[in-house]
Residue frames as qw, qx, qy, qz and C-alpha x, y, z in Angstrom:
[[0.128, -0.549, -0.820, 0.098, 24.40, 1.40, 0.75],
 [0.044, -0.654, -0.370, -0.658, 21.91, 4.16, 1.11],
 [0.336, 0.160, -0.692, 0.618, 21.56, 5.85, 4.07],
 [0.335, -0.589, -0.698, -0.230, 18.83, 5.60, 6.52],
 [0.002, 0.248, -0.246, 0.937, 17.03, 7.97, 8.82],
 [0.229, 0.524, 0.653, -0.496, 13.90, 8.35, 11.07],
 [0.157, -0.397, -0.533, -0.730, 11.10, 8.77, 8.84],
 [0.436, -0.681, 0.065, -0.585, 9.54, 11.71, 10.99],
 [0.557, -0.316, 0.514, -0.571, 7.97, 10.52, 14.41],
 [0.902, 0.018, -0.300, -0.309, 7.22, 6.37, 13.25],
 [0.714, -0.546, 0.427, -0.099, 10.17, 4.94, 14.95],
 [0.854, 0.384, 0.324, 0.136, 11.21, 3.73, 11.73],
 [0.120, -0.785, 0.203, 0.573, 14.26, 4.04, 10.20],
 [0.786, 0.501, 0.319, 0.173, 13.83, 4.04, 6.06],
 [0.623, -0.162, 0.323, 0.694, 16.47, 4.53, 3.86],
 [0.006, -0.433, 0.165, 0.886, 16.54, 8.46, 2.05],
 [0.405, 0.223, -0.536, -0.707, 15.30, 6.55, -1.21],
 [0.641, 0.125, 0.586, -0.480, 12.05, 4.99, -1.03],
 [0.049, 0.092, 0.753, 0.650, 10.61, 2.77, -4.02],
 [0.448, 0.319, 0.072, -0.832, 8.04, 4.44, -5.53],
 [0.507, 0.307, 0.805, 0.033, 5.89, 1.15, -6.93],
 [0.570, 0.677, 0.058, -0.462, 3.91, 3.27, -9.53],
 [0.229, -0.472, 0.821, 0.227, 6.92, 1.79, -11.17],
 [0.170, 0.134, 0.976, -0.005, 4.58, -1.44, -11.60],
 [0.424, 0.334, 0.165, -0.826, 1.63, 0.50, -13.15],
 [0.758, 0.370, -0.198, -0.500, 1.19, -1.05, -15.97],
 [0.115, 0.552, -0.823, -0.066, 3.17, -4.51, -15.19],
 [0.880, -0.133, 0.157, -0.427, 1.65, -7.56, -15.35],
 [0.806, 0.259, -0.519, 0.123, 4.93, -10.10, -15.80],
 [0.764, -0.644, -0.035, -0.017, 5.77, -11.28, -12.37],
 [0.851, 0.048, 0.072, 0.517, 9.51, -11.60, -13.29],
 [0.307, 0.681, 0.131, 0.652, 9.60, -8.25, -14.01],
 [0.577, -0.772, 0.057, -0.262, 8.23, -7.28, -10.02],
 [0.905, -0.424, 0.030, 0.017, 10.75, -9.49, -9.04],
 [0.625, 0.466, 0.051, 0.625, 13.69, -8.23, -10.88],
 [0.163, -0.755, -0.271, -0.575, 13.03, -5.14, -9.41],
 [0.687, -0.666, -0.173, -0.235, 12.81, -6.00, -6.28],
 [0.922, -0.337, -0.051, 0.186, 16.06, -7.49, -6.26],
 [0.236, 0.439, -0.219, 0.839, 17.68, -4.16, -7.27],
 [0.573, -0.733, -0.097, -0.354, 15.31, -2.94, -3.98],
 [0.884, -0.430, -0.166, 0.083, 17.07, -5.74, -2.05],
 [0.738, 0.491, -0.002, 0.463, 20.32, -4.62, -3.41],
 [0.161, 0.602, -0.165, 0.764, 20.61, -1.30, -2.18],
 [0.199, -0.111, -0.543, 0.808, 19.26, -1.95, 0.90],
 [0.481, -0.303, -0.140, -0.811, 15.50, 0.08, 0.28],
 [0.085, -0.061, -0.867, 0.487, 13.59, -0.49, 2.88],
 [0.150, 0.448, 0.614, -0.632, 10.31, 1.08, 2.19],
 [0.225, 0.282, 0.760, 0.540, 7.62, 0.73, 0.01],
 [0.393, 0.327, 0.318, -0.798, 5.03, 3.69, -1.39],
 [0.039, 0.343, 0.779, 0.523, 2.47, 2.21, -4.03],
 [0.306, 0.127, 0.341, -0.880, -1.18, 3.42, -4.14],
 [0.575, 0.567, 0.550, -0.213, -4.99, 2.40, -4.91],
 [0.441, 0.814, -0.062, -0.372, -4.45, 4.57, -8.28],
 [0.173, 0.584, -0.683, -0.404, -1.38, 3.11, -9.66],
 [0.722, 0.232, -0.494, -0.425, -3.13, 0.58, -11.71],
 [0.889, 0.089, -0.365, -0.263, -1.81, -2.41, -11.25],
 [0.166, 0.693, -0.543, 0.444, 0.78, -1.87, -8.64],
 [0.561, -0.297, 0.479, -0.606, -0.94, -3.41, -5.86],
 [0.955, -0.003, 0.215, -0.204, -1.98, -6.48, -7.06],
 [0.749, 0.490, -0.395, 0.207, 1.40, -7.17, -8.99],
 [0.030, -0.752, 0.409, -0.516, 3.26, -6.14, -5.70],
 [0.659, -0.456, 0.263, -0.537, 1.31, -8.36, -3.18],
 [0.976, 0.085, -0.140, -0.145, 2.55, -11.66, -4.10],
 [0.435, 0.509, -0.447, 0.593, 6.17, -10.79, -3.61],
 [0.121, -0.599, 0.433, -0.663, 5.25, -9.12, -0.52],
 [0.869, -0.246, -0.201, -0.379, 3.78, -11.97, 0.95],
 [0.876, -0.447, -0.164, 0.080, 6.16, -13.47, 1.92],
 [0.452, 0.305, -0.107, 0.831, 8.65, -10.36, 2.30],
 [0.158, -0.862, -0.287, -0.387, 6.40, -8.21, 4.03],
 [0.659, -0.686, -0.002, 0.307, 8.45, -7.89, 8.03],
 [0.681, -0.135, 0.001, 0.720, 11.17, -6.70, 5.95],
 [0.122, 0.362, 0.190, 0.905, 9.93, -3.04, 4.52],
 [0.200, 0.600, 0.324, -0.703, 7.56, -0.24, 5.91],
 [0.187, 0.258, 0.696, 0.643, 4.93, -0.08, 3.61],
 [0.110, 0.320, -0.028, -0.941, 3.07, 2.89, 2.36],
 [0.186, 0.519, 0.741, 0.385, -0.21, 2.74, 0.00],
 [0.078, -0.115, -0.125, 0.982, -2.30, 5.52, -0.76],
 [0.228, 0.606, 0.734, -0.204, -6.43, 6.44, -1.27],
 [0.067, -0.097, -0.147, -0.982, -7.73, 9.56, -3.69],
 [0.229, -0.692, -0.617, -0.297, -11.23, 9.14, -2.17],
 [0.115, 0.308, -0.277, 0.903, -12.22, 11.73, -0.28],
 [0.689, -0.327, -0.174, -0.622, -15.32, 10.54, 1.04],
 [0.524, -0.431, 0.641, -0.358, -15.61, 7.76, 4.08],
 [0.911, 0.194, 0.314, -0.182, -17.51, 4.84, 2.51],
 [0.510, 0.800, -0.311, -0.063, -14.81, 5.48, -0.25],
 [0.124, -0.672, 0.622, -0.382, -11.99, 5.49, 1.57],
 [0.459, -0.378, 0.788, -0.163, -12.12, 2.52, 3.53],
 [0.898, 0.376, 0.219, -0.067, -13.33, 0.30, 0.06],
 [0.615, 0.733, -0.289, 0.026, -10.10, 1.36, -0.86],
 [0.146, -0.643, 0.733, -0.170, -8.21, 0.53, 1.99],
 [0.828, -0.154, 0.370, -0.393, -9.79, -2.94, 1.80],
 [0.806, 0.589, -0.042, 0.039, -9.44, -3.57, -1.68],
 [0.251, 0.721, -0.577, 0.289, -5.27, -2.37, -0.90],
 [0.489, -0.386, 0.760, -0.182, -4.88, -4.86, 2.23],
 [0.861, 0.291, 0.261, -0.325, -5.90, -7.45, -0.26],
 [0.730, 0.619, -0.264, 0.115, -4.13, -7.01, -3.06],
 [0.197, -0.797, 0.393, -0.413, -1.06, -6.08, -0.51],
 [0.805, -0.040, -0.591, 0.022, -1.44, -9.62, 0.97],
 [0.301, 0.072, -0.559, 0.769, -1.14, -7.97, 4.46],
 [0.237, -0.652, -0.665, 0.276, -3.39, -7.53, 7.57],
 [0.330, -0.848, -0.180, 0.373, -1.66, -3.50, 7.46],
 [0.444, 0.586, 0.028, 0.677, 0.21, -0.69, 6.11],
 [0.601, -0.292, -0.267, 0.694, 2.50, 1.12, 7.99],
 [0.158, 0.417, 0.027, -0.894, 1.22, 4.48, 6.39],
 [0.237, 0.761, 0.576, 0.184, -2.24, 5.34, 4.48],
 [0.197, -0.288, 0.114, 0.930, -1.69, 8.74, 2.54],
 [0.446, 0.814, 0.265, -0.261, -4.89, 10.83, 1.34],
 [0.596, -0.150, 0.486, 0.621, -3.52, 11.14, -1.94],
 [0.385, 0.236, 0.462, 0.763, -3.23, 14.01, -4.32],
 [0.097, -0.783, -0.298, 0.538, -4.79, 16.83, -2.69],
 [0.538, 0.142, 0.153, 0.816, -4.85, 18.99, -5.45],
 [0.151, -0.497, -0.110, -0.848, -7.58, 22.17, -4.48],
 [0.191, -0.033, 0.536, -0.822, -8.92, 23.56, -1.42],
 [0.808, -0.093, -0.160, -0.560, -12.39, 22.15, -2.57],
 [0.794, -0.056, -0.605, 0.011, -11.21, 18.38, -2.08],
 [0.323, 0.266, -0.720, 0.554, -9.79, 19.16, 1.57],
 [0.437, -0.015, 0.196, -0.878, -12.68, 20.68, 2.43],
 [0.800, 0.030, -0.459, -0.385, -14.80, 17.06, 1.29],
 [0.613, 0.346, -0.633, 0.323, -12.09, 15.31, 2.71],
 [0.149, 0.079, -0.658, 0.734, -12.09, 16.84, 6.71],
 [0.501, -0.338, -0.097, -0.791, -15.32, 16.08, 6.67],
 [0.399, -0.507, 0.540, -0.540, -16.00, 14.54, 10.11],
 [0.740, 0.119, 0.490, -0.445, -19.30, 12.35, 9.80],
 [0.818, 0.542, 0.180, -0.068, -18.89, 11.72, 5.82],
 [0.322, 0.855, -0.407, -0.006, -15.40, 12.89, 4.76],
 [0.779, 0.372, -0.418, 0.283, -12.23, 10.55, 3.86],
 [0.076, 0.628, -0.502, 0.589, -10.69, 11.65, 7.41],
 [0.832, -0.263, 0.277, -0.403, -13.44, 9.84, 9.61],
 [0.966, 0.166, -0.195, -0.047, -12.10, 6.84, 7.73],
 [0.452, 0.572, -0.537, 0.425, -8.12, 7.67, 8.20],
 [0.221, -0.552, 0.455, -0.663, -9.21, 7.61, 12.23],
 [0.817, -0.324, 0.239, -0.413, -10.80, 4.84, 12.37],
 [0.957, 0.170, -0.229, 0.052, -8.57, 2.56, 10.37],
 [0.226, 0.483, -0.594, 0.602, -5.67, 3.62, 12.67],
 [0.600, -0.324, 0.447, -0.579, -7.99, 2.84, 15.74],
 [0.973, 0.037, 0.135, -0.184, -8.87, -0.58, 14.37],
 [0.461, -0.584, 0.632, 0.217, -4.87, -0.76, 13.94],
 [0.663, 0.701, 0.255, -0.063, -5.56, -1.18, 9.86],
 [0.437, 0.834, -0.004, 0.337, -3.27, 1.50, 9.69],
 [0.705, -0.415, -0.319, 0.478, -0.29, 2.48, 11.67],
 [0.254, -0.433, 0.045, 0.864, 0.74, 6.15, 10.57],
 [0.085, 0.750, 0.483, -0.444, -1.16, 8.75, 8.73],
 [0.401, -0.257, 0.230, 0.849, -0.36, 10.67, 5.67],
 [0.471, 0.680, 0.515, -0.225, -0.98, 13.33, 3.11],
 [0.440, -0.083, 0.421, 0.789, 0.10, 14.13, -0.82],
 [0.265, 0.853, 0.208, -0.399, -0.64, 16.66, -2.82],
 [0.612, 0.257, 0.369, 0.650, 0.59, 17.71, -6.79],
 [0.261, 0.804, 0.235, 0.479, 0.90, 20.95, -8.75],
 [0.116, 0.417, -0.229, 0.872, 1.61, 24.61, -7.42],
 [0.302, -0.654, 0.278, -0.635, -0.39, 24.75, -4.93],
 [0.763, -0.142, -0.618, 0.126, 0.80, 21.59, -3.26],
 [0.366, 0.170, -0.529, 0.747, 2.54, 23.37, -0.46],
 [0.256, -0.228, 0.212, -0.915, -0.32, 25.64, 0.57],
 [0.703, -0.303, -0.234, -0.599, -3.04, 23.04, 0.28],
 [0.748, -0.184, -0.551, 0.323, -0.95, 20.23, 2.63],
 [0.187, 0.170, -0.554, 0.793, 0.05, 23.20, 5.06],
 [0.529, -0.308, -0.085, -0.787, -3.82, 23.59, 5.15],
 [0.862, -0.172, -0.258, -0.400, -4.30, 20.10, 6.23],
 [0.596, -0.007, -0.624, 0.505, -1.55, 19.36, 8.50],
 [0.074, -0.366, 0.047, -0.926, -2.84, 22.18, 9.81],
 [0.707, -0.227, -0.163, -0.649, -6.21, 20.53, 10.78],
 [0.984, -0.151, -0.083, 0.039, -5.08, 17.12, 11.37],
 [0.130, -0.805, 0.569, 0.105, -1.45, 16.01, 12.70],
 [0.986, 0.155, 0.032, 0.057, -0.44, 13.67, 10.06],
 [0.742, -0.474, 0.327, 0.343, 2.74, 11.93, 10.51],
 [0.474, -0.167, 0.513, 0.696, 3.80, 12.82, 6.70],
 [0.509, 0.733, 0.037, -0.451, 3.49, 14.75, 3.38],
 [0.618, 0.167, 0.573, 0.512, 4.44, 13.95, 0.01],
 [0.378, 0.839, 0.316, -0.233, 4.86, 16.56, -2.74],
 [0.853, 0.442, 0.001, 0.277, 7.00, 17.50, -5.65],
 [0.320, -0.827, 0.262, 0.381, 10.49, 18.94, -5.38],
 [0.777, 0.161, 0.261, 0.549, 13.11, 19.49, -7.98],
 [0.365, -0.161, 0.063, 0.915, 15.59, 22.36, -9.13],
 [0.040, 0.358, 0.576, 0.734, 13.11, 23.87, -11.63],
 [0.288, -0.673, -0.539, -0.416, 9.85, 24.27, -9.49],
 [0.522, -0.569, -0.291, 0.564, 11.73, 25.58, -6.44],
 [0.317, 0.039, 0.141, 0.937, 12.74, 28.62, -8.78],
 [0.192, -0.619, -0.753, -0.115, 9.04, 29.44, -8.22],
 [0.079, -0.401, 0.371, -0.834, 9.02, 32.15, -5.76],
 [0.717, -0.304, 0.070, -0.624, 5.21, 31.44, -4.28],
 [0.826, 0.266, -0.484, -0.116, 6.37, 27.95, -4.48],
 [0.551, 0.140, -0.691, 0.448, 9.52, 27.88, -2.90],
 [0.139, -0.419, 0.243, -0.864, 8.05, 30.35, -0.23],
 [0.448, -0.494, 0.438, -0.603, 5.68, 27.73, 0.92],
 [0.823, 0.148, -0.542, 0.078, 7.36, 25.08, 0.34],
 [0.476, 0.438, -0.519, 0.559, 9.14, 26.47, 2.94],
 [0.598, -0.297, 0.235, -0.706, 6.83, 27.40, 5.50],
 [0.911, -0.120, -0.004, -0.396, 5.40, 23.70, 5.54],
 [0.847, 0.139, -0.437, 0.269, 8.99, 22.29, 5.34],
 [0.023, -0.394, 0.462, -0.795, 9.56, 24.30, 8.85],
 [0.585, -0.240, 0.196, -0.749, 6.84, 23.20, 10.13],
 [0.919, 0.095, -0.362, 0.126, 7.13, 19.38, 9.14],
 [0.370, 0.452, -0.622, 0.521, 10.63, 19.74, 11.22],
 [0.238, -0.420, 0.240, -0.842, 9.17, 21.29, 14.08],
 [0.808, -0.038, 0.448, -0.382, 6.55, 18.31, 14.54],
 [0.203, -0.293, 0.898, 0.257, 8.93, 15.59, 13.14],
 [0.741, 0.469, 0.407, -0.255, 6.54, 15.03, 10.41],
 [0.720, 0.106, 0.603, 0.328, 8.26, 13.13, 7.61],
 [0.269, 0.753, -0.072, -0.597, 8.74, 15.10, 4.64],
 [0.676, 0.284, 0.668, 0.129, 8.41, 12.85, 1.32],
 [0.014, -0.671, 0.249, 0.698, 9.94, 14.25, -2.77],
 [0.771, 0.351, 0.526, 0.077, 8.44, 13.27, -5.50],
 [0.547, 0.808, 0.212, -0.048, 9.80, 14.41, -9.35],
 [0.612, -0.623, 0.275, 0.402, 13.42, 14.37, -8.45],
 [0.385, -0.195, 0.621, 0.655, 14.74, 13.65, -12.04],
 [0.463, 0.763, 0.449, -0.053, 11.60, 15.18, -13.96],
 [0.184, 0.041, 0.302, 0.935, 13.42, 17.43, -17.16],
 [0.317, 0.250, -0.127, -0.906, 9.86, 18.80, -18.21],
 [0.692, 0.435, 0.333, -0.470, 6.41, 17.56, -20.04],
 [0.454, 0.051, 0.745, 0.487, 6.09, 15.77, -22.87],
 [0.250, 0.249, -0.259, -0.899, 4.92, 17.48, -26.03],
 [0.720, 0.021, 0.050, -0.692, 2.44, 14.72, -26.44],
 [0.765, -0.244, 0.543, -0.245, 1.48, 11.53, -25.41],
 [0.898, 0.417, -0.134, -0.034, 3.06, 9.70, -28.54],
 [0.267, 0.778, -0.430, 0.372, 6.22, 10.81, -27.50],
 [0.602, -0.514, 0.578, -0.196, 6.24, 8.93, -24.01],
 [0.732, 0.355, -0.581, -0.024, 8.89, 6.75, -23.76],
 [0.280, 0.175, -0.858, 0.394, 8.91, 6.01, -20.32],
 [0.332, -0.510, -0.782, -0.135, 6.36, 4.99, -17.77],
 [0.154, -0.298, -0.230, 0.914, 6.97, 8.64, -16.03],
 [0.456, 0.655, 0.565, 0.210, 4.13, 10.60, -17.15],
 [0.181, -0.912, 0.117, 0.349, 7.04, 13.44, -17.11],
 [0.844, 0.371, -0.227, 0.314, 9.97, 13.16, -18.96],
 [0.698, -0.635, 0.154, 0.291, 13.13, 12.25, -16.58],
 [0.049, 0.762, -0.631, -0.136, 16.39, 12.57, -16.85],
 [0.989, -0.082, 0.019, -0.118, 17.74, 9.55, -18.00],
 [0.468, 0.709, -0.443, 0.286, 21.83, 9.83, -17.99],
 [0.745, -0.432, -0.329, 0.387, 23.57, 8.38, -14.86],
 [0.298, -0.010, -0.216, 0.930, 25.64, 11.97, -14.53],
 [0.321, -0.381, -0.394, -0.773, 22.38, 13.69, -15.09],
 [0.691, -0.462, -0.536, -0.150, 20.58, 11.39, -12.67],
 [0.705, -0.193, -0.468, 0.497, 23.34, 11.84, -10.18],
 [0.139, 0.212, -0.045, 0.966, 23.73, 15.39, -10.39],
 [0.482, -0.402, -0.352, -0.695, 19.52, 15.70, -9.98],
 [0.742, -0.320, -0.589, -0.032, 19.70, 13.47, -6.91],
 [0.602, -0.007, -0.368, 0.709, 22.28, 14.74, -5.20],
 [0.058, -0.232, 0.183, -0.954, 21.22, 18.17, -5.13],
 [0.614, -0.330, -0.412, -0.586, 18.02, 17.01, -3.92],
 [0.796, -0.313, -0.450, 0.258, 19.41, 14.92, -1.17],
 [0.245, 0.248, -0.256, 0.901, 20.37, 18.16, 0.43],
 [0.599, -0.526, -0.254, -0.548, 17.04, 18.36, 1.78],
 [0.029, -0.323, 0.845, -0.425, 17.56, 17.70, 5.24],
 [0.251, 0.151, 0.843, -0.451, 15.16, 15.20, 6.81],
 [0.661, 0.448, 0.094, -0.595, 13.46, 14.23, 3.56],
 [0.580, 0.007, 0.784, 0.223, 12.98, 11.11, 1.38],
 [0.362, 0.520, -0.396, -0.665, 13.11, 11.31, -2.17],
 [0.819, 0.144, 0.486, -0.268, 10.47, 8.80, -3.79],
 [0.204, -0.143, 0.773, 0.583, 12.15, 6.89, -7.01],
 [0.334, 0.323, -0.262, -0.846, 10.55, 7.58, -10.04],
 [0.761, 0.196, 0.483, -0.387, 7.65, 5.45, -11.62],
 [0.665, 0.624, -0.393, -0.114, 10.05, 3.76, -14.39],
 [0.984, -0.163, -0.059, 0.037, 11.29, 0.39, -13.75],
 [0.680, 0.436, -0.063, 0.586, 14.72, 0.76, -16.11],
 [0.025, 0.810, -0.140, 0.570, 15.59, 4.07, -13.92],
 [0.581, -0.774, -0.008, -0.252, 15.75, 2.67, -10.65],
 [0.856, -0.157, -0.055, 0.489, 19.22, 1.17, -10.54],
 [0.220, 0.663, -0.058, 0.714, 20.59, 4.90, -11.57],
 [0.335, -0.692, 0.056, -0.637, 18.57, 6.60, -8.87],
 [0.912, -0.369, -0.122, -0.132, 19.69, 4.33, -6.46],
 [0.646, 0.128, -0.038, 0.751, 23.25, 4.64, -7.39],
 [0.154, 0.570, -0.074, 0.804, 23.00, 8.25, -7.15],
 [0.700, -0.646, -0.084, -0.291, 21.23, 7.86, -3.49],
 [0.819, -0.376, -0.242, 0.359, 24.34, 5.84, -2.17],
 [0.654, -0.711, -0.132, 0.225, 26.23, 7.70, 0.35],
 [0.736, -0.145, 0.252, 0.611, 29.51, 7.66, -1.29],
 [0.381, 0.559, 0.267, 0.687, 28.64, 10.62, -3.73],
 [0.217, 0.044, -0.228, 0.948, 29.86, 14.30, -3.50],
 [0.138, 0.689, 0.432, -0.565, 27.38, 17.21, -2.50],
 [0.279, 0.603, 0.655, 0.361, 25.65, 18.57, -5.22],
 [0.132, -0.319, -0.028, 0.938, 25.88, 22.68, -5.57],
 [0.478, 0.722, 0.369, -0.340, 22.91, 24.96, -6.39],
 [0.056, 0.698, -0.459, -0.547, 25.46, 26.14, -9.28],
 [0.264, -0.112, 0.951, 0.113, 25.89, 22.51, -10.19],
 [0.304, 0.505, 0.717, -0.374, 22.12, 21.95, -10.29],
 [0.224, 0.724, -0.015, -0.652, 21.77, 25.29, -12.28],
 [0.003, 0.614, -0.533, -0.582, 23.96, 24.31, -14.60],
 [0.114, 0.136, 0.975, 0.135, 22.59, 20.90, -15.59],
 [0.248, 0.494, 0.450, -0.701, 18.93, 22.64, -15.89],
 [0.210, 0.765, -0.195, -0.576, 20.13, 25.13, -18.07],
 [0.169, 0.321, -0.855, -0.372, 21.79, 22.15, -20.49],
 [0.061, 0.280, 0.938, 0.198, 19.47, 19.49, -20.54],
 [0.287, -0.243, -0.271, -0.886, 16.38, 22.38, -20.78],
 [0.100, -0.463, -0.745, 0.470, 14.80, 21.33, -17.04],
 [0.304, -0.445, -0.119, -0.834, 11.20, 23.06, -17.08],
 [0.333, 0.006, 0.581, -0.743, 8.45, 23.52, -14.35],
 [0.115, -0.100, -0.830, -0.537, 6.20, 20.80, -15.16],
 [0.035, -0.596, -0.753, 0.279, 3.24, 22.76, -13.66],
 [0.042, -0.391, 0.106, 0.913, 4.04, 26.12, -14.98]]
């Protein structure tokens, strides 16, 4: 089994590997959700993140959860940034969702200081909403993600402002070799300790970009690792993060790997290790 921890300050305790629904983006066979799930059930996952954006996740998701819901902490996410926005999306997600609530709403994809700045607006901005659907008990916990290089700086900006209960943002061997990166990656993963605010990894098994959309062959729009030593090796060292969950990747066929490579029973993972597997399977920065 996987092993579980307090996710931050919620009282919850979710297992290291979350399922990342995006999985279900484009799924529309119900057998397929449900397959799925019952590798979820398998390992033990306990907590679901989908979002408004991943197509079709939500509404493929909600039927299942219906009448599963008491058993996970579920997660959804919003990329408006505006109020009126914002809480059409959170409707439109308790719908599909088949649930009065979500255990965490995550402004989602913060990627420039212009959208935070929209966003923390009081009267009109996507924050007014995050406060009230937590007052009207919509929501129970608070988050925010963010992609690219300047994920680190633009979530330290906005945890800054607001004290949300989590972030989300990428980690893996390649983009930590960053300097500016790792530097405040670090800064905001000190600070996340400090005020037991969750700390959420997304891109765990990303090798690098595709050379061009003909070429995808999986529902990543990265290309992953896809080896089980590969997978394991990428996980592991990742699961060195203290007090941080590493979200499974948005590829159905992948999650029984990454799940295996989450359970408990494997060795620690060495930066050397890590290095070395980079350097052979040609791991780039897939923001560089």
């Amino acid at each position: 089994m996987i092993e579980k921890m307090e996710f931050g300050r919620t009282g919850h305790r979710s297992t290291r590997l979350l399922f990342g629904a995006a999985a279900f983006y484009n799924t529309t066979d119900p057998d397929d959700v449900k397959k799925t799930m019952d590798t979820v059930d398998r390992f033990g996952i306990n907590h679901i993140d989908t979002a408004r954006g991943y197509n079709k996740s939500e509404e493929m998701l909600g039927p299942w959860l219906k009448h599963n819901r008491e058993r996970f902490f579920l997660a959804t996410k919003t990329e408006a940034r505006s109020f009126k926005e914002a809480m059409t999306d959170l409707e439109k997600s308790l719908d599909f969702l088949k649930t009065d609530h979500v255990d965490l709403w995550q402004m989602h994809c913060l990627a420039e200081p212009e959208e935070w700045e929209k966003a923390k607006d009081e009267e009109n901005g996507a924050i007014r909403a995050f406060r009230e659907a937590r007052d009207r008990g919509l929501v129970r916990f608070l988050g925010v993600t963010s992609h690219g290089m300047k994920a680190p700086v633009v979530l330290k900006s906005a945890v800054d402002y607001f004290d949300f209960d989590s972030v989300l943002l990428p980690y893996n061997y390649p983009i930590i070799q960053d300097e500016s990166y790792n530097r405040a990656f670090c800064q905001l993963y000190e600070d996340c300790k400090k005020k037991n605010r969750a700390i959420q990894i997304i891109k765990t098994i990303a090798k690098g970009p595709y050379p061009d959309t003909e070429g995808q062959t999986y529902n990543t729009w990265y290309k992953p690792l896809v080896s089980q030593a590969d997978i394991n090796t990428a996980v592991g060292w990742a699961m060195n993060l203290e007090n941080s969950f590493i979200n499974s990747a948005a590829e159905m066929s992948l999650l029984e790997k990454i799940a295996q490579a989450a359970d408990t029973n494997r060795s620690p993972v060495t930066d050397e290790q890590m290095g070395q597997l980079a350097e052979e399977a040609g791991m780039t920065n897939l923001f560089a």
